[in-house]
BADREN-915752 format. One line per 3 residues: their letters; for each residue x, y, z of N, C-alpha, C, CB. Coordinates in nm, 2 decimals. Glycine has a CB too. Layout:
BADREN-915752
a) X:Y:Z:X:Y:Z:X:Y:Z:X:Y:Z  ...
end
This chain:
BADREN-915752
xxx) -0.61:1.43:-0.71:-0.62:1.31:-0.62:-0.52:1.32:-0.52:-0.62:1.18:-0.70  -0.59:1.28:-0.41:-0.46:1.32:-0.31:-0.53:1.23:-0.15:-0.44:1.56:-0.28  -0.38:1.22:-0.10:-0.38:1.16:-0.02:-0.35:1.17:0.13:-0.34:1.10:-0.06
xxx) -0.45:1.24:0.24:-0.40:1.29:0.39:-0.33:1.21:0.48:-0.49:1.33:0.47  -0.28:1.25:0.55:-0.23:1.21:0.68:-0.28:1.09:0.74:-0.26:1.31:0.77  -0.16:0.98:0.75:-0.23:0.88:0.77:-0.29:0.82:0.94:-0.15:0.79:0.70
xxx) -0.38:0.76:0.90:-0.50:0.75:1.07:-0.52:0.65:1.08:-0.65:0.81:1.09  -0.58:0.60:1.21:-0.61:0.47:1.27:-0.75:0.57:1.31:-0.49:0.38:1.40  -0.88:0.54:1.31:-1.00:0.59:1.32:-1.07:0.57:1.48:-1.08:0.53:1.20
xxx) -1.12:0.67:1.55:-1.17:0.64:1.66:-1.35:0.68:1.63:-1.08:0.74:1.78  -1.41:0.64:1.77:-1.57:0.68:1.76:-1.55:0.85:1.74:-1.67:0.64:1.91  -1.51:0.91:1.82:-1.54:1.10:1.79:-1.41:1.14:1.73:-1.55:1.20:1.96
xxx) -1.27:1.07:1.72:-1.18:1.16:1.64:-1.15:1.05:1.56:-1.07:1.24:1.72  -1.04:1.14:1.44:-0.96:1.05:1.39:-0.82:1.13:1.44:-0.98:1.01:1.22  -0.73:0.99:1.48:-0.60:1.00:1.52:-0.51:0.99:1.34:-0.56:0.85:1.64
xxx) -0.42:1.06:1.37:-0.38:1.11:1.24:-0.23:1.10:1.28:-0.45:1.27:1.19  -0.16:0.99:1.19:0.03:0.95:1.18:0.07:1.09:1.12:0.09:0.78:1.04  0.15:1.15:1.18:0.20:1.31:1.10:0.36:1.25:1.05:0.22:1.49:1.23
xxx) 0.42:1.18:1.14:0.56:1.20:1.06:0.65:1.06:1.20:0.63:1.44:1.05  0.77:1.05:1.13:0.81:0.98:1.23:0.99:1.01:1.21:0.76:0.81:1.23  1.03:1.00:1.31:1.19:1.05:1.37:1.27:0.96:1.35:1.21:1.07:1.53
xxx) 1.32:1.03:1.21:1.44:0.92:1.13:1.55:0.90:1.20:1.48:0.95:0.98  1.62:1.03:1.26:1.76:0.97:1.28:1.78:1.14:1.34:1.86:0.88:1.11  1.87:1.13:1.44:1.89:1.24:1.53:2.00:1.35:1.42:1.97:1.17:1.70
xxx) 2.04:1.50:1.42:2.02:1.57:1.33:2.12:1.70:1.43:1.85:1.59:1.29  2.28:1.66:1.41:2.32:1.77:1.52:2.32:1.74:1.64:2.25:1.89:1.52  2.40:1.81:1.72:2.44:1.82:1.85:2.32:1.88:1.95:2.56:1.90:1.84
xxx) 2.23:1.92:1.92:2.13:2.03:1.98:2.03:1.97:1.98:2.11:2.15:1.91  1.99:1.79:1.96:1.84:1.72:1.97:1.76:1.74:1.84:1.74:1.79:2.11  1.80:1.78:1.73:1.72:1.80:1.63:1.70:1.63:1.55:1.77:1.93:1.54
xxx) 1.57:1.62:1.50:1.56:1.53:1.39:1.56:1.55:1.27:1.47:1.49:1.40  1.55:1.46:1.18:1.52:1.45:1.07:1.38:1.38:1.05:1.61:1.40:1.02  1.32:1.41:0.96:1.16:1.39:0.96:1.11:1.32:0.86:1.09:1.51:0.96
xxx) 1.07:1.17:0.85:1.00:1.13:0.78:0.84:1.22:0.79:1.01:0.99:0.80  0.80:1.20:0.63:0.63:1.28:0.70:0.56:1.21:0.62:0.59:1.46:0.68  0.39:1.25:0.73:0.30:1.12:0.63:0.17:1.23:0.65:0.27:0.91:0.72
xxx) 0.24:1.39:0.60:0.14:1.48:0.62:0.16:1.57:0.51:0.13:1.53:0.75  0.05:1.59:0.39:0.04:1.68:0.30:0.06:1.86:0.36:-0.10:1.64:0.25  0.09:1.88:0.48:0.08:2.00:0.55:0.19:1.98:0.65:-0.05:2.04:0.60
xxx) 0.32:2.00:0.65:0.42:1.98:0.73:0.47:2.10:0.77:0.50:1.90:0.68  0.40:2.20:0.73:0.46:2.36:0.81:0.32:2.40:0.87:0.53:2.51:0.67  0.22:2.32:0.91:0.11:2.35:0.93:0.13:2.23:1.07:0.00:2.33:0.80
xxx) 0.12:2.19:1.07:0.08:2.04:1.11:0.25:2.05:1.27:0.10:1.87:0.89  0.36:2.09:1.23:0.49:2.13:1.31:0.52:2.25:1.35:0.59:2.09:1.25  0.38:2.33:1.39:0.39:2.46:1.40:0.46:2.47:1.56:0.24:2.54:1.38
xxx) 0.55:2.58:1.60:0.61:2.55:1.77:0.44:2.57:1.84:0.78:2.71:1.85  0.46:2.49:1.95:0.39:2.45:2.06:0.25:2.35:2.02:0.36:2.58:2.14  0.28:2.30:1.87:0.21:2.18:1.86:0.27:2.03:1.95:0.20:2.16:1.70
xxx) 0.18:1.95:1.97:0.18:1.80:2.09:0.16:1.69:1.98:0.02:1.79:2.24  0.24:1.62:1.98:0.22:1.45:1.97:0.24:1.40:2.01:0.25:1.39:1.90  0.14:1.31:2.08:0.14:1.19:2.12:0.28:1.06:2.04:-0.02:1.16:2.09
xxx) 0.31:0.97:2.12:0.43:0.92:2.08:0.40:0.75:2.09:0.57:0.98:2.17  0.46:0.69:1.95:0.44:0.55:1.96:0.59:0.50:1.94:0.32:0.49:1.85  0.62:0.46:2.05:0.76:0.42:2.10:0.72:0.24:2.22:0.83:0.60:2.22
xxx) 0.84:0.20:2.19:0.80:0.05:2.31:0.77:0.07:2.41:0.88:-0.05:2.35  0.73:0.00:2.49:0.69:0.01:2.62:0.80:0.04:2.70:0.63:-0.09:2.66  0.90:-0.05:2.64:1.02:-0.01:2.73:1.15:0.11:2.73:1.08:-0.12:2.72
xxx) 1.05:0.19:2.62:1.12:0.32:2.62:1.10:0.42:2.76:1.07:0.40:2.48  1.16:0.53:2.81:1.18:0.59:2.90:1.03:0.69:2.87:1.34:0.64:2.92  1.06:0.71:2.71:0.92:0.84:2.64:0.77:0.75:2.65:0.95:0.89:2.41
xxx) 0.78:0.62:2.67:0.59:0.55:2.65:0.53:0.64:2.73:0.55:0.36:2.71  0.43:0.70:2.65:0.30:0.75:2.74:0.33:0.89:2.79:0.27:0.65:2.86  0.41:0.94:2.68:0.48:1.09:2.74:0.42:1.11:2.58:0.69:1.11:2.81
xxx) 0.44:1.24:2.58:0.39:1.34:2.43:0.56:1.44:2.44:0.17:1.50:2.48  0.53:1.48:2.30:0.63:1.59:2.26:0.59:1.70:2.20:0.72:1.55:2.19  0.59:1.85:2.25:0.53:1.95:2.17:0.73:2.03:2.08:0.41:2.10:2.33
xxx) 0.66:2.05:1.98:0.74:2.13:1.86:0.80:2.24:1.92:0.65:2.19:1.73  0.93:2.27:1.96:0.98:2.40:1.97:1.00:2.47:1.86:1.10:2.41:2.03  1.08:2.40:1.74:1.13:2.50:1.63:1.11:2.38:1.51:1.30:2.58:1.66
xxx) 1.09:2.40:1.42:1.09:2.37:1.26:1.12:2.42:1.16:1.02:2.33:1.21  1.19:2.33:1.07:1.24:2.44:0.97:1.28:2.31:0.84:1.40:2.55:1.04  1.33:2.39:0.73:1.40:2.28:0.57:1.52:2.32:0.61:1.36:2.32:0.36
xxx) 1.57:2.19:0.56:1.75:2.22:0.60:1.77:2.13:0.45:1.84:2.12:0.79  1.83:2.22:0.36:1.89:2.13:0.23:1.69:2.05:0.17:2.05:1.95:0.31  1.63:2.05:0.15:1.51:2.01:0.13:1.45:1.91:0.25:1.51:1.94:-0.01
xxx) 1.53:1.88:0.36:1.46:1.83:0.45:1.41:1.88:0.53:1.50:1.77:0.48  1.34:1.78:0.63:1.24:1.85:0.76:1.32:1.83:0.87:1.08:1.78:0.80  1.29:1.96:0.95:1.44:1.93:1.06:1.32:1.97:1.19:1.62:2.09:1.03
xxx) 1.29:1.90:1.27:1.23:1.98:1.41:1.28:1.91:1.51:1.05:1.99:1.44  1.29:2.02:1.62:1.31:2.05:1.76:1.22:2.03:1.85:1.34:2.18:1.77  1.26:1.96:1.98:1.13:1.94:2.09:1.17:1.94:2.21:1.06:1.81:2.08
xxx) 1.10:2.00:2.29:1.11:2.06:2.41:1.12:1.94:2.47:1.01:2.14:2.46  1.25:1.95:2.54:1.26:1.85:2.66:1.38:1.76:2.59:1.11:1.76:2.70  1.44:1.77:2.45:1.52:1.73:2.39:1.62:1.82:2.33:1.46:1.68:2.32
xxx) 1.73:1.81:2.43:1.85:1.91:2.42:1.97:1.86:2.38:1.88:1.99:2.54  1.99:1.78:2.35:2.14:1.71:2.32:2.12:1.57:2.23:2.23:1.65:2.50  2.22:1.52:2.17:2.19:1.42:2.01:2.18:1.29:2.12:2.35:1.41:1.84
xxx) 2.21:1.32:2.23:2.17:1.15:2.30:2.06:1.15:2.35:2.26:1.08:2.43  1.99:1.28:2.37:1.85:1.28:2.41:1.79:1.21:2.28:1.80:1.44:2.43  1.82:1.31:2.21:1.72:1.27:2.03:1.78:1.14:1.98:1.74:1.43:1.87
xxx) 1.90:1.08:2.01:1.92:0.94:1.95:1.83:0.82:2.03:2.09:0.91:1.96  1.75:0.84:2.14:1.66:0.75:2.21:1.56:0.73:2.19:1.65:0.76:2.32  1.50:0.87:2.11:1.35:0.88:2.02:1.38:0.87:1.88:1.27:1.03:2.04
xxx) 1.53:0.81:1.82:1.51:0.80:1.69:1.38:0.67:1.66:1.68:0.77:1.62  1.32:0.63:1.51:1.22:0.56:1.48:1.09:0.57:1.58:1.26:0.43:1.46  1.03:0.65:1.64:0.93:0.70:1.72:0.83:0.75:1.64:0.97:0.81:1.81
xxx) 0.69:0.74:1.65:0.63:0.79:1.55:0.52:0.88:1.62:0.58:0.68:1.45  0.49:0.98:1.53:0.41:1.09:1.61:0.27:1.07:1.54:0.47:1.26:1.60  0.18:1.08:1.69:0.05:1.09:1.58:-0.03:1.21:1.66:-0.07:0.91:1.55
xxx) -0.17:1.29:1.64:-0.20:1.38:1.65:-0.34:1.37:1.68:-0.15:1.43:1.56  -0.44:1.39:1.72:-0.63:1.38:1.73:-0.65:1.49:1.68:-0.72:1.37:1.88  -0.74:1.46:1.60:-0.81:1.54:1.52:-0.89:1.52:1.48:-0.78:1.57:1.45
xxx) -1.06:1.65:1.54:-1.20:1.62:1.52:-1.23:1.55:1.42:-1.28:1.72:1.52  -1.33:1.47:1.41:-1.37:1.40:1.30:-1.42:1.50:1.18:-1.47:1.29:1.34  -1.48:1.63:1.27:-1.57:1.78:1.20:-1.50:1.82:1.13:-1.61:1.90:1.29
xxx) -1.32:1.82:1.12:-1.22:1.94:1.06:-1.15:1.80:0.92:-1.05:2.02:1.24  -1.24:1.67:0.92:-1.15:1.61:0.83:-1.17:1.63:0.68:-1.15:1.48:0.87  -1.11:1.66:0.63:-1.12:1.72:0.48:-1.24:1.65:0.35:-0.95:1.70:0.42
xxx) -1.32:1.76:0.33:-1.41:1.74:0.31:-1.41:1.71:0.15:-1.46:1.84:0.37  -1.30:1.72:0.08:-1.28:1.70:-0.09:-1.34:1.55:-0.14:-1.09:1.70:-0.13  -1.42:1.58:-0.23:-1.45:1.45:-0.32:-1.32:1.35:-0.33:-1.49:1.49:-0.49
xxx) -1.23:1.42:-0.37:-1.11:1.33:-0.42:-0.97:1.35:-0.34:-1.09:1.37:-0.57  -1.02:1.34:-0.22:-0.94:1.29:-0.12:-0.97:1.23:0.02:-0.86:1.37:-0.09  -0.83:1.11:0.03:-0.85:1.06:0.15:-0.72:1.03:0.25:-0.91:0.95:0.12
xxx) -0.77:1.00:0.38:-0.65:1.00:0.44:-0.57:0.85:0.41:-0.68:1.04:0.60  -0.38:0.80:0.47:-0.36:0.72:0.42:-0.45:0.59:0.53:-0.21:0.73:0.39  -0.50:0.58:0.61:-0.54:0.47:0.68:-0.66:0.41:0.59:-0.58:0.50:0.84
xxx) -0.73:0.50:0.51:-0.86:0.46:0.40:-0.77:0.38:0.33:-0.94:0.61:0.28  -0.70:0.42:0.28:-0.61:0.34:0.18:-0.57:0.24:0.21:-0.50:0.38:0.14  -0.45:0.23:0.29:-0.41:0.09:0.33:-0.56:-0.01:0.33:-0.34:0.11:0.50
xxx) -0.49:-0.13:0.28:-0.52:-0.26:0.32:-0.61:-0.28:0.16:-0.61:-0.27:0.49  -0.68:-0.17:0.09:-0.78:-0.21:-0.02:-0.68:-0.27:-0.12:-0.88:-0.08:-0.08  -0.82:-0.37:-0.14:-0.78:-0.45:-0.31:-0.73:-0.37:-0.40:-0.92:-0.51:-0.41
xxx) -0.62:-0.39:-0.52:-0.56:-0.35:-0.58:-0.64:-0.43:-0.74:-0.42:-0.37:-0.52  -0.74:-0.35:-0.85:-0.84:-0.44:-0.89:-0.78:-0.37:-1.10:-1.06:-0.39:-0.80  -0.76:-0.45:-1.13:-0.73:-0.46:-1.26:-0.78:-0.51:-1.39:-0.65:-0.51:-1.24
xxx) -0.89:-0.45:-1.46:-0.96:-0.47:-1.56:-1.02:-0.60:-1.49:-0.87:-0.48:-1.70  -1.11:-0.59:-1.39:-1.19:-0.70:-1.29:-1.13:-0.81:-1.20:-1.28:-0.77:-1.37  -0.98:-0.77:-1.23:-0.91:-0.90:-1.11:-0.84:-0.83:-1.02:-0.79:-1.02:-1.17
xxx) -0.84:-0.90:-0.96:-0.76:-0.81:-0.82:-0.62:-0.91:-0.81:-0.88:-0.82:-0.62  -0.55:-0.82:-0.79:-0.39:-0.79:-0.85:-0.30:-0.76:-0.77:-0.37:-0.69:-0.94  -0.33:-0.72:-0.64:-0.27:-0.67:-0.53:-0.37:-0.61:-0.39:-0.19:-0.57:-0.59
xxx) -0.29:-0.54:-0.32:-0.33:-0.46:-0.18:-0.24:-0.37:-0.20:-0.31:-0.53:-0.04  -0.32:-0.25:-0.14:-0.20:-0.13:-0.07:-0.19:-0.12:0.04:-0.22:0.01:-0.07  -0.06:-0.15:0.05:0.02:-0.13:0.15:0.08:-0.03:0.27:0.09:-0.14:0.10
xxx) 0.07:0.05:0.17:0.11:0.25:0.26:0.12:0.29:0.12:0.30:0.30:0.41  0.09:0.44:0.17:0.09:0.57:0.09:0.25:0.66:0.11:-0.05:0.68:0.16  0.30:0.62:-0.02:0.44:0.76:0.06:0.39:0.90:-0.01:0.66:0.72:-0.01
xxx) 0.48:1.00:0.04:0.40:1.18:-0.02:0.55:1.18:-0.08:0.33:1.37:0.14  0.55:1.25:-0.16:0.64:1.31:-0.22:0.60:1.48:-0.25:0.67:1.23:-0.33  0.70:1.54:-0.27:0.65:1.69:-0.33:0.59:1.69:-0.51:0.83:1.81:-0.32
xxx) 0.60:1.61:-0.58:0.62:1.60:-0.71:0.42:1.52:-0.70:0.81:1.49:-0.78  0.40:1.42:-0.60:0.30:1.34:-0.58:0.30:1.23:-0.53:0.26:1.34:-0.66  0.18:1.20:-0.48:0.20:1.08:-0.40:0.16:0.92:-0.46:0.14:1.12:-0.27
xxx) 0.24:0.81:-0.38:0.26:0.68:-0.44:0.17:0.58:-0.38:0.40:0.63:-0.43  0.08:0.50:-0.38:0.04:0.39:-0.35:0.18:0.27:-0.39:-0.11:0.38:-0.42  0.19:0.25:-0.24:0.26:0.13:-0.31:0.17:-0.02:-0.27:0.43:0.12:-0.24
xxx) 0.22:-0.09:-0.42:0.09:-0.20:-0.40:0.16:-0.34:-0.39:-0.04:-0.21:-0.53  0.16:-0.40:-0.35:0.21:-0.55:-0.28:0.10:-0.62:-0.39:0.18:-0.59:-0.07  0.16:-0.71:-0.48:0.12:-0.82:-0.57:0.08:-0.95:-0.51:0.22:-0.85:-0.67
xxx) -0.01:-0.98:-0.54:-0.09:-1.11:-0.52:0.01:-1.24:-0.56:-0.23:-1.11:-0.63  0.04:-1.31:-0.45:0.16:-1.44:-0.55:0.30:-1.41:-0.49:0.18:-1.40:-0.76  0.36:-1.29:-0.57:0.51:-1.31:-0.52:0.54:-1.21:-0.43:0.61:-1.31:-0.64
xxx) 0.45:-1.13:-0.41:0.48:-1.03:-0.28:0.54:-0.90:-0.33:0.60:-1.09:-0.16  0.61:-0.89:-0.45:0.67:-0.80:-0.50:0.60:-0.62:-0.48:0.68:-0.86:-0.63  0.65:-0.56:-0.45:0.58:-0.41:-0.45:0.60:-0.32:-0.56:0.63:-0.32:-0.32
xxx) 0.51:-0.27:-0.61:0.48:-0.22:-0.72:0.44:-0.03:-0.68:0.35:-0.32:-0.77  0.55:0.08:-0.70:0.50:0.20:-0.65:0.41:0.25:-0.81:0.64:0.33:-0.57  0.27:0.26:-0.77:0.17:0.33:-0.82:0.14:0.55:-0.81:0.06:0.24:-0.75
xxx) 0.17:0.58:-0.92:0.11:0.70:-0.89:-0.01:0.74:-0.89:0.14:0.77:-0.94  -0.03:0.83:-0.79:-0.17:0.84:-0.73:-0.20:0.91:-0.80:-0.21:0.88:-0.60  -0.22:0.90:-0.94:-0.30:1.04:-0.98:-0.44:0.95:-1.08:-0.18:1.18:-1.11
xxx) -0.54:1.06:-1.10:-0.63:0.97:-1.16:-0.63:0.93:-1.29:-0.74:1.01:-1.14  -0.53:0.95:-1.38:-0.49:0.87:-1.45:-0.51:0.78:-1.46:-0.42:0.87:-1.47  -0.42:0.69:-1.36:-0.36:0.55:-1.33:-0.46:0.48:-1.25:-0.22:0.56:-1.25
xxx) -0.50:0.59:-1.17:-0.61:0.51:-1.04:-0.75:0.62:-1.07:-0.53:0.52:-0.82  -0.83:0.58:-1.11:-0.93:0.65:-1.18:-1.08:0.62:-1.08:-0.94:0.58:-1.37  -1.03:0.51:-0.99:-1.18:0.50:-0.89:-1.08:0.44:-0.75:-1.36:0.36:-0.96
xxx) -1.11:0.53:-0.67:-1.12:0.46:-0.51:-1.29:0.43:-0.50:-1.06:0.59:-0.35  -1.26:0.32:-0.40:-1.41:0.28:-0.36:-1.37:0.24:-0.24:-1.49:0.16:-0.45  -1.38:0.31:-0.15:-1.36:0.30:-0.02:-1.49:0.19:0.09:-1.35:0.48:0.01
xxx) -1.59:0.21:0.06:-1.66:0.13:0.12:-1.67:-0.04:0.05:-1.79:0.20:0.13  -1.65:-0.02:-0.08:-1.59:-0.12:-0.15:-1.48:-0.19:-0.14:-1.58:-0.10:-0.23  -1.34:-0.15:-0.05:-1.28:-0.19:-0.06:-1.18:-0.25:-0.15:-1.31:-0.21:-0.01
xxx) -1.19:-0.13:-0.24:-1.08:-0.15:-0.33:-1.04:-0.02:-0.42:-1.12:-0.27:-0.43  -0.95:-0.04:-0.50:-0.92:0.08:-0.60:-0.91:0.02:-0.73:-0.78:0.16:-0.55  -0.94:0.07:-0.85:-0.93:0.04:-0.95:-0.79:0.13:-1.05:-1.07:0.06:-0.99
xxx) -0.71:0.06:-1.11:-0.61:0.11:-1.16:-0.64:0.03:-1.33:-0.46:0.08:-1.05  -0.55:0.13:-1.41:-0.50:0.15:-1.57:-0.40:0.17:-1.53:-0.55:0.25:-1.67  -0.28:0.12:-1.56:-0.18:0.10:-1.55:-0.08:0.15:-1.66:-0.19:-0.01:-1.52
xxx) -0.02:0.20:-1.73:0.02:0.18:-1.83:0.14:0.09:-1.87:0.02:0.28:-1.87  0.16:0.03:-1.95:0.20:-0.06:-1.98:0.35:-0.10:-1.91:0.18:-0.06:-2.11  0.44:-0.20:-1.83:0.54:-0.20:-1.86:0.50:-0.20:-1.67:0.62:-0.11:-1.97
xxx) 0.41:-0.12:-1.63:0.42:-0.09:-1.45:0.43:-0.24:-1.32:0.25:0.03:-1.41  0.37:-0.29:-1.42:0.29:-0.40:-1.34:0.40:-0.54:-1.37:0.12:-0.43:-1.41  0.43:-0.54:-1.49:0.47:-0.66:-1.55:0.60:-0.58:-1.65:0.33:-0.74:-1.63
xxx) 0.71:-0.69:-1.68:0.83:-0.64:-1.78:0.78:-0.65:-1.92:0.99:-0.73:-1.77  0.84:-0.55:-2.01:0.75:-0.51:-2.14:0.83:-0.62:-2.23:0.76:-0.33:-2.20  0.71:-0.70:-2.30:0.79:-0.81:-2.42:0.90:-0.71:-2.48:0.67:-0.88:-2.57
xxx) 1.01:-0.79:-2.50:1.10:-0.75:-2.59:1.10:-0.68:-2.70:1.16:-0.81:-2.62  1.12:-0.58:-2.75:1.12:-0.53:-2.90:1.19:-0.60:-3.01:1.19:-0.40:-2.91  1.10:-0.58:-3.12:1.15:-0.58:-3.26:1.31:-0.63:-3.32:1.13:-0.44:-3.29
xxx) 1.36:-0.73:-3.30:1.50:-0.70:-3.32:1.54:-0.79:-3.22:1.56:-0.56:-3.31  1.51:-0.83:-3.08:1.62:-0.85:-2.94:1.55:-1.02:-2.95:1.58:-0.72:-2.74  1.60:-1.08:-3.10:1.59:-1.22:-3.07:1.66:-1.29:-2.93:1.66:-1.29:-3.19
xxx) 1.58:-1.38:-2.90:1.60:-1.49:-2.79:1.73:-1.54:-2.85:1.48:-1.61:-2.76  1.81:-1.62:-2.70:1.92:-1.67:-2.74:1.83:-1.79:-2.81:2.05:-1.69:-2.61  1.87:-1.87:-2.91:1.86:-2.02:-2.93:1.92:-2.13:-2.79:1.95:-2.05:-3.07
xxx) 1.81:-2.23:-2.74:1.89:-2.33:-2.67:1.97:-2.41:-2.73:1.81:-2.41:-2.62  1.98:-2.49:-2.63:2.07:-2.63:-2.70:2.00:-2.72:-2.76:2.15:-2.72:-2.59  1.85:-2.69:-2.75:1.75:-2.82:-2.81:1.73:-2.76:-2.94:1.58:-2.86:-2.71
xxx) 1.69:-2.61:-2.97:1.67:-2.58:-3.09:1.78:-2.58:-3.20:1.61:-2.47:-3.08  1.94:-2.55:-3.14:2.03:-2.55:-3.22:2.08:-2.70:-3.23:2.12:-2.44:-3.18  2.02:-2.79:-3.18:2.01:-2.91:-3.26:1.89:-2.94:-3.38:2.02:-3.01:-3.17
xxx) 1.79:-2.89:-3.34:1.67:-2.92:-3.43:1.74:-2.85:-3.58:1.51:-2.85:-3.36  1.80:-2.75:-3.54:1.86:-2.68:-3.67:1.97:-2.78:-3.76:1.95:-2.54:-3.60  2.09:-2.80:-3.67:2.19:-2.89:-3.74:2.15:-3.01:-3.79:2.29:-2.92:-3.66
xxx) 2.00:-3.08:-3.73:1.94:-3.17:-3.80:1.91:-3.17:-3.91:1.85:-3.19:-3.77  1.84:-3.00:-3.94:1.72:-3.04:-4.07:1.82:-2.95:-4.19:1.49:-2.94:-4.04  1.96:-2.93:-4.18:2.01:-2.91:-4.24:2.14:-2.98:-4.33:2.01:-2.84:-4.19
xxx) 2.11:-2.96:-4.46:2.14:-3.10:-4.55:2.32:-3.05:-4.56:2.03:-3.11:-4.75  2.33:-3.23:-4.56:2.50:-3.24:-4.59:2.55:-3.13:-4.67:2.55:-3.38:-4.69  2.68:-3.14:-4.70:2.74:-3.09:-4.86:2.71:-3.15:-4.97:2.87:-3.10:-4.88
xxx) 2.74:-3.28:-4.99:2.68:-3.31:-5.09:2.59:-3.34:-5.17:2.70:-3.35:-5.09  2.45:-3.29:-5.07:2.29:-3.27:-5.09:2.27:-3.10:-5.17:2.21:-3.28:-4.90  2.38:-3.03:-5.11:2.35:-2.90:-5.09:2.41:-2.91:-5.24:2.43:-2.81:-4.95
xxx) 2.51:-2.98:-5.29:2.57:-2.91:-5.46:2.49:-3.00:-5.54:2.77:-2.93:-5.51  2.38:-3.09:-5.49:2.35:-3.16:-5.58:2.20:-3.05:-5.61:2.35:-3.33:-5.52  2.18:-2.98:-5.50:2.09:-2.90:-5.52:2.09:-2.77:-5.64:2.09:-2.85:-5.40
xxx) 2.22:-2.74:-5.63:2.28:-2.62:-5.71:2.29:-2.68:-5.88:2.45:-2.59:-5.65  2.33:-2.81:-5.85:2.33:-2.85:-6.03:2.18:-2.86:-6.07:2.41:-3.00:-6.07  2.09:-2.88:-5.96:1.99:-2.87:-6.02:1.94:-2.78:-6.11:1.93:-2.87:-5.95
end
């Protein structure tokens, strides 16, 4: 079960979020790379273009950036972009987010996958109640997380995407169905042993129903 690149959907393409520019990386304009793409040596190849969602009042709105160089630095994503030569360049596009067009013809054709924009926003549905929303998809190398925002107290809950746990997307349905196993959703009753403190109301009900001394030896001669 797996989860692509996340998109905002057009009539002929889908626009596809690849990654966004955490925090500038060296003296030489490099980043560091959040990614929201199952294919990040694919997807940051040099003389690939993204388009850039930055404010209006940035100097970059409505300008693109193509990939000079990429690479793992320590397990991270490190890329380089033309026209970005020095860390005050790349500290002005730090939190910028890149997204990418891509035919609707090339979008991955697997039963059991989707990109993250499918995801976002569906019911979160629990032995027939709905229990939450997803929120965003994060990727990890190990697998990836639905995280789900709870109905009530807002709290976020990270779900693993595997079909274990989440055993039906229903995408035109608008929702996902999760098994959960125990303890994910909610804190697990106490074990065997981890009595409650007594209050102050019960440790009087106690000193009540408990007889004087001289009830107690009249008991014994009995």
């Amino acid at each position: 079960m797996a989860a692509g690149d996340t998109a905002g959907s057009q009539p002929a393409k889908t626009q596809l979020r690849v990654g966004r520019l955490v925090k500038a990386h060296g003296l030489k304009g490099a980043f560091k790379l959040e990614l929201y793409t199952d294919d990040p040596d694919g997807r940051f190849v040099p003389g690939s273009t993204f388009t850039l969602q930055v404010p209006e009042s940035s100097p970059w709105h409505g300008r693109e950036l193509t990939v000079r160089e990429f690479r793992w630095m320590n397990s991270h994503p490190v890329a380089f972009f033309e026209g970005v030569d020095d860390r005050s360049a790349a500290e002005a596009l730090v939190k910028a987010i890149l997204w990418i067009d891509q035919d609707s013809e090339t979008a991955p054709t697997e039963d059991d996958a989707w990109y993250d924009h499918q995801l976002v926003g569906l019911d979160v549905v629990r032995d027939g109640d709905i229990i939450g929303r997803v929120v965003r998809v994060d990727h990890f190398p190990a697998q990836d997380l639905l995280i789900v925002r709870l109905s009530g107290d807002e709290h976020e809950v990270l779900v693993p995407f595997v079909s274990a746990i989440v055993p039906e997307v229903d995408i035109a349905g608008g929702r996902v169905v999760v098994t959960p196993p125990a303890g994910l959703f909610e804190e697990l009753p106490s074990v065997e042993g981890d009595e409650p403190e007594p209050d102050a109301a019960d440790l009087e009900a106690h000193v009540d129903e408990t007889p004087d001394a001289d009830e107690a030896t009249d008991a014994r001669e009995d």
